[in-house]
TORRORO-99834 format. One record per atom (N, C-alpha, C): residue number from 1; residue in three letters; atom name; x, y, z. Coordinates in Angstrom, 2 decimals. Atoms other than C-alpha are relative to their C-alpha. Layout:
N
<rec n="NUM" res="ALA" atom="CA" X="X" Y="Y" Z="Z"/>
...
! end
This chain:
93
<rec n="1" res="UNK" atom="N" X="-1.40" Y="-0.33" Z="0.23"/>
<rec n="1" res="UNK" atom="CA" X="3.17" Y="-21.64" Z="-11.82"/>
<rec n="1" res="UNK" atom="C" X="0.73" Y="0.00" Z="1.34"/>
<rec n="2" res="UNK" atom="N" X="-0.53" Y="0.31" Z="-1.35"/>
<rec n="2" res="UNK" atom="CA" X="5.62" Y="-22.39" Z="-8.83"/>
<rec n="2" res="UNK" atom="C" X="0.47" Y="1.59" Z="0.15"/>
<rec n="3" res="UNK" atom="N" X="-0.39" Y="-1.07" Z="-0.35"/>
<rec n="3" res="UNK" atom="CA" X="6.97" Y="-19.02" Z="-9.01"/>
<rec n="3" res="UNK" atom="C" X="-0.98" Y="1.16" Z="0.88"/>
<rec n="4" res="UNK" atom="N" X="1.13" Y="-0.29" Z="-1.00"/>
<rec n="4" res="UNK" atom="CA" X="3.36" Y="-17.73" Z="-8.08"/>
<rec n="4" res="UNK" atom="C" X="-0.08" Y="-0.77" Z="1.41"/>
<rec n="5" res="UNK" atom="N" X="0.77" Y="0.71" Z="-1.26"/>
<rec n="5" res="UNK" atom="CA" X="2.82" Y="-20.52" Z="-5.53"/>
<rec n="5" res="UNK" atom="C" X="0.86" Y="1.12" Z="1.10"/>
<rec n="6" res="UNK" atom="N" X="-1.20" Y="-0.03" Z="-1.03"/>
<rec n="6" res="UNK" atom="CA" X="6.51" Y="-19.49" Z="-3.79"/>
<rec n="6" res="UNK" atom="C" X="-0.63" Y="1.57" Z="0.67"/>
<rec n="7" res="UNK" atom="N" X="1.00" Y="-1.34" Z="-0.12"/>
<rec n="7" res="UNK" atom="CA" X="5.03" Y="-15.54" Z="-4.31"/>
<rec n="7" res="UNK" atom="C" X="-0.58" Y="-0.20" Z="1.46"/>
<rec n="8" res="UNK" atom="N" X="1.08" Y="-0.07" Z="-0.81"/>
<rec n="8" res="UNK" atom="CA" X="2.08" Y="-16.46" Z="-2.32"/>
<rec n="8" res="UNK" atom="C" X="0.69" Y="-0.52" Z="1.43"/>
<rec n="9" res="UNK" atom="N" X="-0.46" Y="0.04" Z="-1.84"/>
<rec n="9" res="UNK" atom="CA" X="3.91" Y="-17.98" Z="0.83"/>
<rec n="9" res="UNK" atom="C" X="0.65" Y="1.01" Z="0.05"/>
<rec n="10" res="UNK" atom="N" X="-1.33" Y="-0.81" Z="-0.77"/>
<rec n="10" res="UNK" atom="CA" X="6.20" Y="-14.94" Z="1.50"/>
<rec n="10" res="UNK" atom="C" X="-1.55" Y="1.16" Z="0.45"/>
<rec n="11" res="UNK" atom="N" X="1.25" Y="-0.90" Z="-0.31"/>
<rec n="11" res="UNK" atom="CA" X="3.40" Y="-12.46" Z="3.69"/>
<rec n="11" res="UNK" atom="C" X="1.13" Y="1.15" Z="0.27"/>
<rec n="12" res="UNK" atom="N" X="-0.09" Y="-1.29" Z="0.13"/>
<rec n="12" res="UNK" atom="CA" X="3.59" Y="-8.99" Z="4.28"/>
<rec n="12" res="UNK" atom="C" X="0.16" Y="0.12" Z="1.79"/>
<rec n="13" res="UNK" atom="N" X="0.03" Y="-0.13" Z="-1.72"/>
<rec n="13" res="UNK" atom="CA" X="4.19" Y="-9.08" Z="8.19"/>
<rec n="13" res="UNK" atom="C" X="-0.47" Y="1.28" Z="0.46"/>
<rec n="14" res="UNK" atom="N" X="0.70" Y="-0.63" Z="-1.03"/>
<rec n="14" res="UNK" atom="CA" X="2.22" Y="-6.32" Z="9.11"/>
<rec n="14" res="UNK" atom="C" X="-1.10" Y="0.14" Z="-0.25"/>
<rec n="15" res="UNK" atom="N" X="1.66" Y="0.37" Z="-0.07"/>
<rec n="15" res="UNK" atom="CA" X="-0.79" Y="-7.16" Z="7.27"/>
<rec n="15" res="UNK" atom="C" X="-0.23" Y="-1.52" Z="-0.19"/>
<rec n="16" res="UNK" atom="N" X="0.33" Y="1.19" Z="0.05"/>
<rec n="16" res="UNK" atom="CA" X="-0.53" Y="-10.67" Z="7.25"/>
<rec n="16" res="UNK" atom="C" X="-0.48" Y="-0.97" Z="-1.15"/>
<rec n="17" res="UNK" atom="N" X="0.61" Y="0.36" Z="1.49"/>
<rec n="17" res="UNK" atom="CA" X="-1.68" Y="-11.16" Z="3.40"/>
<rec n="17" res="UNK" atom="C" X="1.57" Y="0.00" Z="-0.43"/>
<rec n="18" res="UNK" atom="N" X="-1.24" Y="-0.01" Z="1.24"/>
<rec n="18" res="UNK" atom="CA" X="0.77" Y="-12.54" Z="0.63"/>
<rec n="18" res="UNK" atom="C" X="0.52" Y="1.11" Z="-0.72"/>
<rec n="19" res="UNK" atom="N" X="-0.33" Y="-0.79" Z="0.56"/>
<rec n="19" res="UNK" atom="CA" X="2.62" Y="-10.51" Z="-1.14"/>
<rec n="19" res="UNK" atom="C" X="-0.68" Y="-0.24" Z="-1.30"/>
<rec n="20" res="UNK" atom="N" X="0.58" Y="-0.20" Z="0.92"/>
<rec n="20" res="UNK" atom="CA" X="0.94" Y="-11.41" Z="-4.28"/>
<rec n="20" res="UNK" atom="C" X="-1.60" Y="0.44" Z="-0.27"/>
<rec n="21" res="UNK" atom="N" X="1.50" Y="-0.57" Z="-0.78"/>
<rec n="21" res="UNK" atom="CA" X="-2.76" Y="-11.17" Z="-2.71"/>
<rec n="21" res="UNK" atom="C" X="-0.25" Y="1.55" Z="0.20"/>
<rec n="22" res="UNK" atom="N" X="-0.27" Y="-1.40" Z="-0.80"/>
<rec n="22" res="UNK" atom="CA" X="-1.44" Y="-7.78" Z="-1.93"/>
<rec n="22" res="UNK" atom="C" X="0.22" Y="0.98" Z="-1.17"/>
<rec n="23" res="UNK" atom="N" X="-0.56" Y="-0.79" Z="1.28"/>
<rec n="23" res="UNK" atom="CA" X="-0.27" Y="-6.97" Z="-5.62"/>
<rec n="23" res="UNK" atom="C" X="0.72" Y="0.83" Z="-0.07"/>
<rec n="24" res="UNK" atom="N" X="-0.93" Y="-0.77" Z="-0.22"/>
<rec n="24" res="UNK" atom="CA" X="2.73" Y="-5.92" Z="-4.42"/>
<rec n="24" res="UNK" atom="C" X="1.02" Y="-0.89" Z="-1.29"/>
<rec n="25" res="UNK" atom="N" X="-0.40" Y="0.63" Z="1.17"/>
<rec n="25" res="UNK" atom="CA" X="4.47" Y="-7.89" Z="-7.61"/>
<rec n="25" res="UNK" atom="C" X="-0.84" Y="0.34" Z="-1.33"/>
<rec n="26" res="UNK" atom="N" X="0.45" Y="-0.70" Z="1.25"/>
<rec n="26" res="UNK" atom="CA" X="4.15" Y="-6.02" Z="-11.13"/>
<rec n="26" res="UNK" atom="C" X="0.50" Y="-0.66" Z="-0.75"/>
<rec n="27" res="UNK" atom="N" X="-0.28" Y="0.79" Z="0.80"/>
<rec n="27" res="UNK" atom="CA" X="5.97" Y="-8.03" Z="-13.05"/>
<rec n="27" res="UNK" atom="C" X="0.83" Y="-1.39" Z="0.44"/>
<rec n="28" res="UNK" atom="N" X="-0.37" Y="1.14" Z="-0.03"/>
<rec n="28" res="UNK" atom="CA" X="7.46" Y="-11.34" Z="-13.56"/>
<rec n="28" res="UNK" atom="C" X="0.90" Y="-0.56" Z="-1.24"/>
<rec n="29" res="UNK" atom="N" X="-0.84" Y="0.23" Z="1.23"/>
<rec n="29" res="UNK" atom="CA" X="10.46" Y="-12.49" Z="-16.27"/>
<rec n="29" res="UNK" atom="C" X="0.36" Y="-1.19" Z="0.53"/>
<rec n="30" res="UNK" atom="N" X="-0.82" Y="1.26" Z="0.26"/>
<rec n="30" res="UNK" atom="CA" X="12.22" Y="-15.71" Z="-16.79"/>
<rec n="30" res="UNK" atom="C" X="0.60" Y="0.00" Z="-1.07"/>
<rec n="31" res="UNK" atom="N" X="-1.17" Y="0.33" Z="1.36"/>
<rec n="31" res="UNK" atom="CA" X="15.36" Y="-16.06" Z="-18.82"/>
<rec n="31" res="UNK" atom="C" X="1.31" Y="-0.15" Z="0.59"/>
<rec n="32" res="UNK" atom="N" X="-1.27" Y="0.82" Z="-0.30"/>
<rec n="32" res="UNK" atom="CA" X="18.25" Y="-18.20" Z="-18.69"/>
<rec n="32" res="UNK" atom="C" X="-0.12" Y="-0.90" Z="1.27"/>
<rec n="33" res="UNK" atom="N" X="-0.47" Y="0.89" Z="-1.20"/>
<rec n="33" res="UNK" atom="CA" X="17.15" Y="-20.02" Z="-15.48"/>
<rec n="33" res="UNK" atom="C" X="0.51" Y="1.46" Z="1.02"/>
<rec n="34" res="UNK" atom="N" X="0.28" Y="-1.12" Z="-0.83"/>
<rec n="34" res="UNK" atom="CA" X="16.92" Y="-16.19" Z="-13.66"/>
<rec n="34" res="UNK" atom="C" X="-1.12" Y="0.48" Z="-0.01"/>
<rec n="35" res="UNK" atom="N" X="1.12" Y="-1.01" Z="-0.14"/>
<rec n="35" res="UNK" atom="CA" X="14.05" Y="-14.68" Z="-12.15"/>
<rec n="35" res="UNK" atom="C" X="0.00" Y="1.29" Z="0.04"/>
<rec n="36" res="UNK" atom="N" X="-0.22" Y="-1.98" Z="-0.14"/>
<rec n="36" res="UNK" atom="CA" X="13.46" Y="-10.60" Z="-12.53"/>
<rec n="36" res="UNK" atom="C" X="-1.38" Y="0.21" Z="0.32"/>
<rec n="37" res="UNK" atom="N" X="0.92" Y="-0.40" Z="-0.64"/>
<rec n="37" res="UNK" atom="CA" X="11.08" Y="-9.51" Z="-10.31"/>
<rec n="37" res="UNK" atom="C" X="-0.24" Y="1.84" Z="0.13"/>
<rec n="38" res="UNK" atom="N" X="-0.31" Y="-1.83" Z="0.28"/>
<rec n="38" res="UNK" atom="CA" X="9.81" Y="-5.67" Z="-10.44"/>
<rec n="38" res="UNK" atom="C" X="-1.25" Y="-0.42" Z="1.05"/>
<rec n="39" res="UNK" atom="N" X="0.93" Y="0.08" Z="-1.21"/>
<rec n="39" res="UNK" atom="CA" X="7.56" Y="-5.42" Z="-6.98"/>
<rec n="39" res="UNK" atom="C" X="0.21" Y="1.47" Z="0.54"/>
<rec n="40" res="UNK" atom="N" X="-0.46" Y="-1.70" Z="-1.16"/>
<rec n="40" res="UNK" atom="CA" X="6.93" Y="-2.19" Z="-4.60"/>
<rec n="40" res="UNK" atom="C" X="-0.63" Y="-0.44" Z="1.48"/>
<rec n="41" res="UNK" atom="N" X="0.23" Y="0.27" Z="-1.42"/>
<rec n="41" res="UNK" atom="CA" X="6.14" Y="-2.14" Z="-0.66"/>
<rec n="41" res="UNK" atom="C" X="-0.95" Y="0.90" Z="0.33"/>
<rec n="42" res="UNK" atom="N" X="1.53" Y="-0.84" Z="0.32"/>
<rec n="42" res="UNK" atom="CA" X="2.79" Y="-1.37" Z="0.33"/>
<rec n="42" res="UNK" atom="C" X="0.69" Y="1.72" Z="0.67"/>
<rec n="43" res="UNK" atom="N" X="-0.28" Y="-1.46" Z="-0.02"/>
<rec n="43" res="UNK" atom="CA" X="4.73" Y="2.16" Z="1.57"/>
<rec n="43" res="UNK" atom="C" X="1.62" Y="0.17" Z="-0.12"/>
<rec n="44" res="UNK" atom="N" X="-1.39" Y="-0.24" Z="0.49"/>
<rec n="44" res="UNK" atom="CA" X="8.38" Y="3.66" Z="0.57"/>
<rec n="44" res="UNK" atom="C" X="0.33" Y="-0.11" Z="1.48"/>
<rec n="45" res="UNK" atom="N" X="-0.55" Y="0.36" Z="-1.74"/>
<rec n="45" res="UNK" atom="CA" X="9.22" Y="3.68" Z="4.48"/>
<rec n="45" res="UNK" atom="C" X="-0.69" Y="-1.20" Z="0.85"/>
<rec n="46" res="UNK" atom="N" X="0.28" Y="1.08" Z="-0.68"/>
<rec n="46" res="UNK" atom="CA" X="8.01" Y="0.25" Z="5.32"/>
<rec n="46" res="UNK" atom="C" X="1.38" Y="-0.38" Z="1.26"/>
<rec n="47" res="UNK" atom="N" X="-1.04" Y="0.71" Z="-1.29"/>
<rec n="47" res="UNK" atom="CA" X="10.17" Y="-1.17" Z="8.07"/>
<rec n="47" res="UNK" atom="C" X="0.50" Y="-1.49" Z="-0.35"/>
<rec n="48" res="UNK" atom="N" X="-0.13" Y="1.51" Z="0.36"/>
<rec n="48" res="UNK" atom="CA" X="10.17" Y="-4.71" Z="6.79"/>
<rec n="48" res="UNK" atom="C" X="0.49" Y="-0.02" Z="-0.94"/>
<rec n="49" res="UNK" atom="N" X="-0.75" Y="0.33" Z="0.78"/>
<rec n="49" res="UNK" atom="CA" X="11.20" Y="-3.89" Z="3.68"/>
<rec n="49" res="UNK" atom="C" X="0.87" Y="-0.98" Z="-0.59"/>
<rec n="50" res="UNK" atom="N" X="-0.85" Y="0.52" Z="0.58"/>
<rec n="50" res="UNK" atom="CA" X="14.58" Y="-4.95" Z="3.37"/>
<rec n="50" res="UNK" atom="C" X="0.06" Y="-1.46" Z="0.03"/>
<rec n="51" res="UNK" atom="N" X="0.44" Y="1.32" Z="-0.42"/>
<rec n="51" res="UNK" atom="CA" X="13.43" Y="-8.47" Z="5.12"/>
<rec n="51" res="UNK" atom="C" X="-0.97" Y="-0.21" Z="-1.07"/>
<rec n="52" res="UNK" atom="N" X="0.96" Y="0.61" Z="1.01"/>
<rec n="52" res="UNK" atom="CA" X="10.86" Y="-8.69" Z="2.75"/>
<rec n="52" res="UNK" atom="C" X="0.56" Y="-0.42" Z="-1.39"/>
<rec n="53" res="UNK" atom="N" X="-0.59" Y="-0.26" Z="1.14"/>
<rec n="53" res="UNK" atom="CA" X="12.88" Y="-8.32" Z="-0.19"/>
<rec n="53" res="UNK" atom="C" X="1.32" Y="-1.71" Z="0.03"/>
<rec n="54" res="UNK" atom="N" X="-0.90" Y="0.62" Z="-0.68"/>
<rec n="54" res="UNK" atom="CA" X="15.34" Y="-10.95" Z="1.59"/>
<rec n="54" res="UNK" atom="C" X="-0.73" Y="-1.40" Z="-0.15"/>
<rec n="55" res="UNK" atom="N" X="0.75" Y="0.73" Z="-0.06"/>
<rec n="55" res="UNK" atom="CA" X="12.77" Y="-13.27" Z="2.08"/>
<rec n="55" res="UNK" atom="C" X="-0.86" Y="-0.62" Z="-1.47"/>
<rec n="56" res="UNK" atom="N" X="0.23" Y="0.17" Z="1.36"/>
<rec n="56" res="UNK" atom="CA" X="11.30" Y="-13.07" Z="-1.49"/>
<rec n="56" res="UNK" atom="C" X="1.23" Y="-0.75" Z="-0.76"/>
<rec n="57" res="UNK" atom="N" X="-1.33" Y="0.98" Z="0.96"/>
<rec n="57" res="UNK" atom="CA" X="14.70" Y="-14.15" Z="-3.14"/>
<rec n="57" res="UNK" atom="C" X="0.26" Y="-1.26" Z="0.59"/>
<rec n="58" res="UNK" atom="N" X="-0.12" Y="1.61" Z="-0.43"/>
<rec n="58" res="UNK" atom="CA" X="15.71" Y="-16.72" Z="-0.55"/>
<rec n="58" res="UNK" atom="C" X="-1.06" Y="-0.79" Z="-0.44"/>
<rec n="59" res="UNK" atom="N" X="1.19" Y="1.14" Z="0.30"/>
<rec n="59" res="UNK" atom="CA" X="12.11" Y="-18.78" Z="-1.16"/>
<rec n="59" res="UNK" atom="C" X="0.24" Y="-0.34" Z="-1.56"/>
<rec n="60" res="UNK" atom="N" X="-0.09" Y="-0.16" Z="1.43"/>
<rec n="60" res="UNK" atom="CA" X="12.38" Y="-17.77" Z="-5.38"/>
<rec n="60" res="UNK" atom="C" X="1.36" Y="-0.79" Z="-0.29"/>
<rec n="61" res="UNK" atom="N" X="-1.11" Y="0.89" Z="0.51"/>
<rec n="61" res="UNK" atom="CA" X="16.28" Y="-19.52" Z="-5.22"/>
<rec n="61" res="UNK" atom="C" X="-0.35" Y="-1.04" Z="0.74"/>
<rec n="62" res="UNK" atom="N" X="0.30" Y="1.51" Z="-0.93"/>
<rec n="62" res="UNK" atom="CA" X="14.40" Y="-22.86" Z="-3.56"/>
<rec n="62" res="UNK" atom="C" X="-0.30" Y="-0.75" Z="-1.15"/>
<rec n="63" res="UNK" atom="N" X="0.51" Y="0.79" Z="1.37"/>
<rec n="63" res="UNK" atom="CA" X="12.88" Y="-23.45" Z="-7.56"/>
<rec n="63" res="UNK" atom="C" X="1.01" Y="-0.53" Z="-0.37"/>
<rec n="64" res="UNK" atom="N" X="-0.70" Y="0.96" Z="0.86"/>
<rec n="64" res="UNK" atom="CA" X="14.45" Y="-26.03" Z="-8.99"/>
<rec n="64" res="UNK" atom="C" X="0.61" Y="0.64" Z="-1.26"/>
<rec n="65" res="UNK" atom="N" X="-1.31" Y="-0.10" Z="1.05"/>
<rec n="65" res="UNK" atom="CA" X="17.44" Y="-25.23" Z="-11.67"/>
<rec n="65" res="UNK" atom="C" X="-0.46" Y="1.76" Z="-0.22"/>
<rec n="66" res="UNK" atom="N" X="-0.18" Y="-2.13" Z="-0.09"/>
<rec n="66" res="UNK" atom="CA" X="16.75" Y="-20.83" Z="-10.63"/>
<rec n="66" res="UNK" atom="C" X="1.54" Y="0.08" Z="0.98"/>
<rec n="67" res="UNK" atom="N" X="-1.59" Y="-0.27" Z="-0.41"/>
<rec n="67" res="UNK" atom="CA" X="20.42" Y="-19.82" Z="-10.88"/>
<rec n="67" res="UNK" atom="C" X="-0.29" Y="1.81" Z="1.10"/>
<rec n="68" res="UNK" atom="N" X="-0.33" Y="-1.00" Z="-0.58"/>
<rec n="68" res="UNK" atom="CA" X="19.74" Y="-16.26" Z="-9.89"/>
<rec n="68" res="UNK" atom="C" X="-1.32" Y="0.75" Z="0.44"/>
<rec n="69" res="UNK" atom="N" X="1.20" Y="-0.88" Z="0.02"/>
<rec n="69" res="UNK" atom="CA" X="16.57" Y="-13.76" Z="-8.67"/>
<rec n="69" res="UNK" atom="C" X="0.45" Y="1.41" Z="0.34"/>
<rec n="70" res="UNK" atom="N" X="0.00" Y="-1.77" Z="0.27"/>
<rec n="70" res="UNK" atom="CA" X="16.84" Y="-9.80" Z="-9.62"/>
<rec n="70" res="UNK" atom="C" X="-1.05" Y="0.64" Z="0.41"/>
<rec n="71" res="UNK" atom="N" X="0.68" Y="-0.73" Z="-0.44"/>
<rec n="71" res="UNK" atom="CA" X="14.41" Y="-7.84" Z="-7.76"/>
<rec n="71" res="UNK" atom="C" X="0.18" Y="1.50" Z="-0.19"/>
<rec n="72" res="UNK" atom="N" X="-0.41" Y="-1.40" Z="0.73"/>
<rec n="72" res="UNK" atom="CA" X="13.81" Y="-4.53" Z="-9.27"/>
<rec n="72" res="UNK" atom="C" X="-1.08" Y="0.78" Z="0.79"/>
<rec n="73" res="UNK" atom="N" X="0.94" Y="-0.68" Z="-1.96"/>
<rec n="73" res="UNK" atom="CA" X="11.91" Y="-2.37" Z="-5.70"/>
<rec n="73" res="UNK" atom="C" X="-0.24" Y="1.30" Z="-1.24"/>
<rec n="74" res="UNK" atom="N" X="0.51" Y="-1.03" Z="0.67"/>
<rec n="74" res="UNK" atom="CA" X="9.77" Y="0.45" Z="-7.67"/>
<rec n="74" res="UNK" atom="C" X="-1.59" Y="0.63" Z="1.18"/>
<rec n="75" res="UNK" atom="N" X="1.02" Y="-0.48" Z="-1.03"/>
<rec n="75" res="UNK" atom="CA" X="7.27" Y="2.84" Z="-5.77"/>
<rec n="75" res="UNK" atom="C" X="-0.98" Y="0.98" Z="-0.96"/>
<rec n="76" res="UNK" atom="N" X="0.95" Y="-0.15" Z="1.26"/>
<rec n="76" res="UNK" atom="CA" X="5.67" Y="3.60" Z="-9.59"/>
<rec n="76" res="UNK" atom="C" X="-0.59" Y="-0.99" Z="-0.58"/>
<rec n="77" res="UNK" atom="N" X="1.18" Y="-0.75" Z="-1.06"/>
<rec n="77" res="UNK" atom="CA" X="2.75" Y="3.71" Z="-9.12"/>
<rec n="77" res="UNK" atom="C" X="-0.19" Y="-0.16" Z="1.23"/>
<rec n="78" res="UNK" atom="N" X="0.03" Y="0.31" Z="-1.81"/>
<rec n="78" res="UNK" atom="CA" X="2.85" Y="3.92" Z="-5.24"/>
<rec n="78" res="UNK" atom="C" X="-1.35" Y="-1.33" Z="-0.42"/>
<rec n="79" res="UNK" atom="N" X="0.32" Y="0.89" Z="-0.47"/>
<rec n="79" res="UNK" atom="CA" X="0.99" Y="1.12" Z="-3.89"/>
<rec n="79" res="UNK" atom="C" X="-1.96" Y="0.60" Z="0.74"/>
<rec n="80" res="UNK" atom="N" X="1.52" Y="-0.04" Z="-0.16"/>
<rec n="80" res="UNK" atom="CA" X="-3.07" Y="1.13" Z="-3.68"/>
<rec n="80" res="UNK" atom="C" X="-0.78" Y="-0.97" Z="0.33"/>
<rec n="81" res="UNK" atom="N" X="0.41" Y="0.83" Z="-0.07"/>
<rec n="81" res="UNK" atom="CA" X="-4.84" Y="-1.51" Z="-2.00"/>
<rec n="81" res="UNK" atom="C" X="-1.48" Y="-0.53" Z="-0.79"/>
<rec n="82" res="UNK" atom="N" X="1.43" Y="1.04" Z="1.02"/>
<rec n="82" res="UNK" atom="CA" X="-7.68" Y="-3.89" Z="-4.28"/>
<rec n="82" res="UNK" atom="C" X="-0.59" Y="0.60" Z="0.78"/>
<rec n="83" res="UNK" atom="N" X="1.23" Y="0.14" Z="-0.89"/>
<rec n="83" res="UNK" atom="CA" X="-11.10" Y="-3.51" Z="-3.30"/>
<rec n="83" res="UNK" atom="C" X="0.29" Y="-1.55" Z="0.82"/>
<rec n="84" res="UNK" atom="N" X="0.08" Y="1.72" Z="-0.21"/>
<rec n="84" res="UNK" atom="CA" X="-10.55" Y="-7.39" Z="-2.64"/>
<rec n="84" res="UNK" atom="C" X="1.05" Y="0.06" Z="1.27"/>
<rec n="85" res="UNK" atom="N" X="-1.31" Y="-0.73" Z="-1.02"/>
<rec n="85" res="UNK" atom="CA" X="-7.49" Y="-5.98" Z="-0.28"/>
<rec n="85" res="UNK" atom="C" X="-0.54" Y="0.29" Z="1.19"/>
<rec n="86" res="UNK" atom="N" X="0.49" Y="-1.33" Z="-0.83"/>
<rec n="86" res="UNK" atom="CA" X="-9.32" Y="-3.11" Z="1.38"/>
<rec n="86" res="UNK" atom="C" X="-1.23" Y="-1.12" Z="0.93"/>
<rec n="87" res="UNK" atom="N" X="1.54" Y="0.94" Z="-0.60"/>
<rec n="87" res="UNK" atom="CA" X="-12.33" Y="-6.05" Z="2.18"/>
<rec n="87" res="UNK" atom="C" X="0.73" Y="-1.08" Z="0.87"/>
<rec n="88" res="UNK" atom="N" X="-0.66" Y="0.59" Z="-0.99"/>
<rec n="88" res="UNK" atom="CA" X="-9.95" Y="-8.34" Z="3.78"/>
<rec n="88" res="UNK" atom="C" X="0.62" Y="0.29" Z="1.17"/>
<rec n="89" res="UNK" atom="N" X="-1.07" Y="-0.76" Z="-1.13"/>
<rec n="89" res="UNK" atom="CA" X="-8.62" Y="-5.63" Z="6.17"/>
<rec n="89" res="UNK" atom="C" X="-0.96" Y="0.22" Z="0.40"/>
<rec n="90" res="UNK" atom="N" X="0.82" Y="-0.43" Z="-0.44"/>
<rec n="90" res="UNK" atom="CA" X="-11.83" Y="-4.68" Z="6.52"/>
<rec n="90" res="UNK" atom="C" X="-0.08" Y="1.70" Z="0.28"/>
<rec n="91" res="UNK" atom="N" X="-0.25" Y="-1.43" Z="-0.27"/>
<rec n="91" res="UNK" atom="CA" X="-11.04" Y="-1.24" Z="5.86"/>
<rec n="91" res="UNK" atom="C" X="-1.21" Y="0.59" Z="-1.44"/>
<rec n="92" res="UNK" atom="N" X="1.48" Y="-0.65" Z="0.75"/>
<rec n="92" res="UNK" atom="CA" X="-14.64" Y="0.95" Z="4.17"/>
<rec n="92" res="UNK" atom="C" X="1.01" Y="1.06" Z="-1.05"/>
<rec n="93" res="UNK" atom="N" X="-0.31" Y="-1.10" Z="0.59"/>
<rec n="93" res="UNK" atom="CA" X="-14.22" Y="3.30" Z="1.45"/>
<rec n="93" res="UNK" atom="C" X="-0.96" Y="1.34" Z="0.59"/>
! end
């Protein structure tokens, strides 16, 4: 799905993993030729944030005939990294 691929290039600049790798993207809609995105940041006081958020729409309005992208920033359920996450950071339980 291009909407995944686009996903996967936008990283997380301070861990260097995709935002979807990262499962920071909970949902995903399409209707009318608009994307609605419902995502959270791996912490409510990230710094990058609002760039990230910035960065996600600009790439998401690059798809072909996407009139608009709605990003809906939720911190329910805060943000828990995968085992698959935690093993790429190299961080132990």
């Amino acid at each position: 799905d291009k909407i995944v691929e686009v996903l996967k290039s936008v990283n997380d600049p301070e861990l260097g993993i995709d935002i979807y790798t990262l499962v920071l993207i909970y949902k995903i809609d399409v209707k009318d030729n608009k994307i609605f995105i419902t995502m959270t940041l791996t912490s409510p006081m990230c710094p990058y944030g609002p760039a990230l958020l910035n960065d996600v729409k600009t790439k998401l309005l690059t798809i072909k005939n996407v009139k608009d992208v709605n990003i809906d920033l939720t911190f329910e359920p805060l943000w828990v990294p995968s085992q698959e996450v935690k093993l790429m950071l190299g961080i132990e339980d």
